[in-house]
C-alpha positions in Angstrom: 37.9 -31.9 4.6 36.1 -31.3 7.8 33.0 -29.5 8.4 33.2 -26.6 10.6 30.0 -25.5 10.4 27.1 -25.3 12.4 24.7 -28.0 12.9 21.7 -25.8 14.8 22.1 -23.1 12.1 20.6 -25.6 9.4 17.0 -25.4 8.7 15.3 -28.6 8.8 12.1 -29.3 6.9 9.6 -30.7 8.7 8.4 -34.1 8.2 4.4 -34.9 7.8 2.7 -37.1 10.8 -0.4 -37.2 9.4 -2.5 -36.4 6.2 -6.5 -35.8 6.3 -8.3 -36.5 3.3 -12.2 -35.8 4.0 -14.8 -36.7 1.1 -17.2 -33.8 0.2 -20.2 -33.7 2.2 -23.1 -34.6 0.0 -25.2 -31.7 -1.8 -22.7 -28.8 -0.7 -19.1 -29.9 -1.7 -18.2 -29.2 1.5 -14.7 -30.4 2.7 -14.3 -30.6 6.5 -10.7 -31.8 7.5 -11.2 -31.0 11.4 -12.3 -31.0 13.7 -12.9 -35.3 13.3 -11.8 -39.0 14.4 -8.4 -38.9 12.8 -7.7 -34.8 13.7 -9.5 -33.6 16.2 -7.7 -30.1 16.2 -4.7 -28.4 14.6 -4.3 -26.4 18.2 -5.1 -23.3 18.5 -7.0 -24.1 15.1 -9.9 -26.0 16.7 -12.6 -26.2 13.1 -11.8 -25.7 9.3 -14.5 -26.3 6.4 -13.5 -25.0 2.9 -14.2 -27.2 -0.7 -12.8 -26.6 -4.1 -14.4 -23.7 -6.5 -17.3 -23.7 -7.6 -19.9 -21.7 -9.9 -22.7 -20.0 -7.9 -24.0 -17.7 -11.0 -26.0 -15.1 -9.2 -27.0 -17.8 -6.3 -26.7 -17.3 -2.5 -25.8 -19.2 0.1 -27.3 -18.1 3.4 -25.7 -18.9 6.7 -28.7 -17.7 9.1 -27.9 -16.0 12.4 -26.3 -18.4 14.7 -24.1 -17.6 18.0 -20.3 -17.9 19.2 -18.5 -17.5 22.5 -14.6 -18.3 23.6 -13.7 -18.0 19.7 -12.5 -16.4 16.6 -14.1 -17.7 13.3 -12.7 -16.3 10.5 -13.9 -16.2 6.7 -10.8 -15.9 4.2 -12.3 -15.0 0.9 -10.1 -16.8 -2.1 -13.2 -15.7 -4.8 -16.7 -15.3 -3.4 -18.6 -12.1 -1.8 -19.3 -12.6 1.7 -22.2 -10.0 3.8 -21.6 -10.0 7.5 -24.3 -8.5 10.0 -23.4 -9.5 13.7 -26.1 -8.5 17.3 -22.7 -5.9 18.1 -24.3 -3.4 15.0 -21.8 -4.6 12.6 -22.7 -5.0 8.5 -20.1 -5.2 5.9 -19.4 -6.9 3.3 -16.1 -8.0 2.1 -14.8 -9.3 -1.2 -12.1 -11.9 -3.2 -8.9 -11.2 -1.4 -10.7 -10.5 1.9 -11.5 -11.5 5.5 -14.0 -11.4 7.6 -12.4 -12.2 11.5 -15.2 -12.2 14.3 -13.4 -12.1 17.8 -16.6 -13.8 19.7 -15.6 -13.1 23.5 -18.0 -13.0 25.7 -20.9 -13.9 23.2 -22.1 -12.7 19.4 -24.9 -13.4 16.6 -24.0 -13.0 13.2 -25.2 -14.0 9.8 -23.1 -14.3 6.6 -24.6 -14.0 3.4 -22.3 -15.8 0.5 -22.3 -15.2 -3.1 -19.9 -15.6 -5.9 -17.3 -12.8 -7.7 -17.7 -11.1 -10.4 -17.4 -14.4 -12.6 -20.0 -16.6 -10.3 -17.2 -18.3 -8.6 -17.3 -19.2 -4.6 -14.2 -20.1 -3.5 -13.4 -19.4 0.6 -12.6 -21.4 4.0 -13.9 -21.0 7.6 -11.5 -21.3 10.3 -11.8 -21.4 14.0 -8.9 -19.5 15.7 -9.0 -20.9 19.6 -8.2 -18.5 22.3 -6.8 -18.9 25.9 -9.4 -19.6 28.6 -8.5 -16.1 30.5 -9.5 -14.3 27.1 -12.3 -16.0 26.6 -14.9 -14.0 28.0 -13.6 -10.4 26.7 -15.0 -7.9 24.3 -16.3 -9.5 20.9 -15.4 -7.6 18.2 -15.7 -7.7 14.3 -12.8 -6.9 12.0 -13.7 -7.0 8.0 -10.4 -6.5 6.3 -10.4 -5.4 2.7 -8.3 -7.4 -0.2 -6.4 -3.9 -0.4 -5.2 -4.2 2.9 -3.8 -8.1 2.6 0.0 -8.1 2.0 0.8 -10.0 -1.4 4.1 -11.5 -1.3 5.2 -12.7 -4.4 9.1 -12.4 -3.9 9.3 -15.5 -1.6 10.1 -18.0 -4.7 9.7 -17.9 -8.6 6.2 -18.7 -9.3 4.6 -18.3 -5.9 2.0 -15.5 -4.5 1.5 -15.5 -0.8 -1.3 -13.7 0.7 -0.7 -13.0 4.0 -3.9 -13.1 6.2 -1.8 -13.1 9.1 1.2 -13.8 11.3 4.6 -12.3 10.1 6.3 -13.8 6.8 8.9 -11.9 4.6 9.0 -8.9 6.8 5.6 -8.2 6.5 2.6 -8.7 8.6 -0.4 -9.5 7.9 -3.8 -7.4 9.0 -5.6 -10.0 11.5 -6.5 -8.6 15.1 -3.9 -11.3 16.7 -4.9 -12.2 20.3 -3.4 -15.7 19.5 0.8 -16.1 17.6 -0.2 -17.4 14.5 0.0 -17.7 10.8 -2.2 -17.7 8.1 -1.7 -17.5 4.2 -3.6 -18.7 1.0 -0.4 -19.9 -1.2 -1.1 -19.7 -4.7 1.9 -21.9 -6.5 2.4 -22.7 -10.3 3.8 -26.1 -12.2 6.8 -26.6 -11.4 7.1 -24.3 -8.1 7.3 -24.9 -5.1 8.0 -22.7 -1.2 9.6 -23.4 2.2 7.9 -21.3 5.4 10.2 -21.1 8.1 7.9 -22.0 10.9 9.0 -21.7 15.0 9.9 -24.0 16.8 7.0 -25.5 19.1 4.3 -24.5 17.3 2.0 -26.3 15.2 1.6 -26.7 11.2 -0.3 -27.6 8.9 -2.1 -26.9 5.7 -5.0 -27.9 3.6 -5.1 -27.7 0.0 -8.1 -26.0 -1.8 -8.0 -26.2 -5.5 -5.5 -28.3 -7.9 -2.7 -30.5 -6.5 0.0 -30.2 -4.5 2.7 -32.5 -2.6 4.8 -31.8 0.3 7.6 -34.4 0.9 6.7 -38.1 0.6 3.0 -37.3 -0.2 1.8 -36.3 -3.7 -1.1 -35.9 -5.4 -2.5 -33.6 -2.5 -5.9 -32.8 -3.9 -9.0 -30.4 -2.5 -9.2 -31.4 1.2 -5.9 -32.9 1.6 -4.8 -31.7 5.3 -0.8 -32.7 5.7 0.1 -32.0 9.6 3.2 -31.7 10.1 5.6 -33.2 13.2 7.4 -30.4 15.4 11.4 -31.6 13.9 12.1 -29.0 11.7 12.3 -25.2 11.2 10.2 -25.1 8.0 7.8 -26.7 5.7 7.5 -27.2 1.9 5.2 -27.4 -0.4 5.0 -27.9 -4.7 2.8 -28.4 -7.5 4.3 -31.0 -9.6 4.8 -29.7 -13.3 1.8 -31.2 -16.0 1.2 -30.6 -19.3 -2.2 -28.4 -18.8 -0.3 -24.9 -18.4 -3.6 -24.2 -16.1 -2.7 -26.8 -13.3 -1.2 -25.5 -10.3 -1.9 -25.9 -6.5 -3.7 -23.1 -4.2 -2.7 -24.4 -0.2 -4.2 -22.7 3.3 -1.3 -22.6 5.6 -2.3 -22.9 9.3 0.6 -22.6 11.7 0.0 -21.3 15.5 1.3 -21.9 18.9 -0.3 -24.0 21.0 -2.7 -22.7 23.5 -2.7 -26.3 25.2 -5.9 -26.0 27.4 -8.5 -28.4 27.6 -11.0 -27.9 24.4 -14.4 -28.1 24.5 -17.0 -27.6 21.5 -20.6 -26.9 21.2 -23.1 -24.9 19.2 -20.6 -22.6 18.2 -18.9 -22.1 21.4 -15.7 -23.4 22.2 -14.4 -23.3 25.8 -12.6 -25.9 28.3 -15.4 -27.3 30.2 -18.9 -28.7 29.4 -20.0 -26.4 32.5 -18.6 -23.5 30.3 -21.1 -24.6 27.3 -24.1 -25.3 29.6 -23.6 -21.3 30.7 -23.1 -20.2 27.3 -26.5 -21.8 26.1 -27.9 -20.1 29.3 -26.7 -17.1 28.5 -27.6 -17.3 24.7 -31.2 -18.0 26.5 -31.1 -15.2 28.3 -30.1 -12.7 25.3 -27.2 -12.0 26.6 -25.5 -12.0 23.0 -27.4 -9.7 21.8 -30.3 -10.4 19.3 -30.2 -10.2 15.3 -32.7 -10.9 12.8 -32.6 -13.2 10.0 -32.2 -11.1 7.0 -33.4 -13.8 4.4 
């Protein structure tokens, strides 16, 4: 029998290129798959730190006031409590199911104040979004986006919820302030399940599990930390949690998938532009309180 059909209407998974697996720093838990040696950026995603969860109890952890320019950092809250105050006037706080995106522009201060849910448990990631050099020096803004206002998907596959931070997936769209294509989800999957994302051509992927185990093809036992990055030749990518005999095991993945910006990138004290003469201004700048000032609320 021949095959009539199509070849280029086949979707292709992706294969993996590369997996990070950073040890926790010592005394925080920390993981910190980029940027380092082995991946110095998931571009546009230029810095990611997340960990596994863990009990606070009534404890806080306080990020004093510290500045950005020529960036987005956004805080996606899995379980925790995060306060924002920012030199633009801004203070909110946002809660499990949240996010917190800062567009940085031309230059903000802000503090972030982190606690645990209801239950004591501090479970979030930090990720840089990069923006291009023309839009580096715009407006900053602050966006805090309730968990109301996150799109749940859980029709996708049998025993998989995908919250859609944002980027377009299932026909919705999720609530982030895009100046950069990209997309971002926390992927909650149980034994047993597993998902495939279509992702565009050209652009890059990649995710990073944060609590239990997970596998994407030819790599199991993908524990907290575990960055797959996957190779632009396919249309998709996968990802499971292998069934086990503890009913509570499961995987919970970060997907971070973007199209390239492909400028030169250039990191320092929180800025993050495409020369070092750019980051010598920025400090000058910062100098010359041209950020904006904000006081340490702790």
């Amino acid at each position: 029998m021949t095959d009539h059909s199509n070849p280029t209407d086949r979707t292709i998974d992706r294969t993996v290129s590369v997996v990070v697996r950073p040890e926790p720093q010592p005394g925080t838990g920390i993981l910190h798959p980029f940027p380092t040696a082995e991946l110095p950026n998931l571009d546009p995603f230029v810095f990611l730190d997340t960990g596994a969860p863990r009990h606070l109890g009534g404890g806080e952890i306080h990020v004093a006031p510290h500045p950005h320019r020529g960036v987005q950092p956004v805080s996606l809250v899995f379980r925790a409590r995060i306060e924002h105050r920012d030199s633009l006037g801004h203070h909110a706080t946002v809660t499990s199911g949240g996010m917190q995106w800062l567009v940085a522009g031309s230059g903000a201060v802000h503090e972030e104040v982190l606690g645990g849910d209801d239950e004591g448990v501090f479970h979030m990631a930090q990720l840089w979004v990069n923006v291009a050099a023309a839009d580096k020096l715009g407006p900053p803004a602050h966006h805090a986006v309730d968990p109301s206002d996150v799109p749940v998907l859980t029709g996708l596959a049998d025993g998989v919820a995908v919250r859609l931070f944002a980027g377009e997936l299932g026909g919705l769209t999720g609530p982030a302030p895009l100046g950069t294509p990209v997309l971002i989800a926390h992927v909650a999957i149980n034994p047993g399940a597993s998902l495939s994302i279509p992702i565009p051509r050209g652009w890059s992927a990649g995710l990073c599990v944060v609590d239990g185990t997970a596998e994407v093809p030819g790599h199991p036992g993908l524990t907290p930390g575990a960055t797959p990055v996957f190779a632009d030749d396919g249309d998709r990518i996968t990802v499971s949690a292998a069934l086990a005999a503890d009913r509570g095991a499961g995987a919970e993945v970060l997907v971070m998938a973007g199209e390239p910006i492909g400028e030169p990138i250039v990191m320092g004290g929180g800025f993050v532009m495409t020369s070092d003469a750019e980051i010598a201004e920025a400090f000058a700048d910062l100098a010359a309180g041209r950020f904006g000032h904000l006081e340490p609320s702790r």
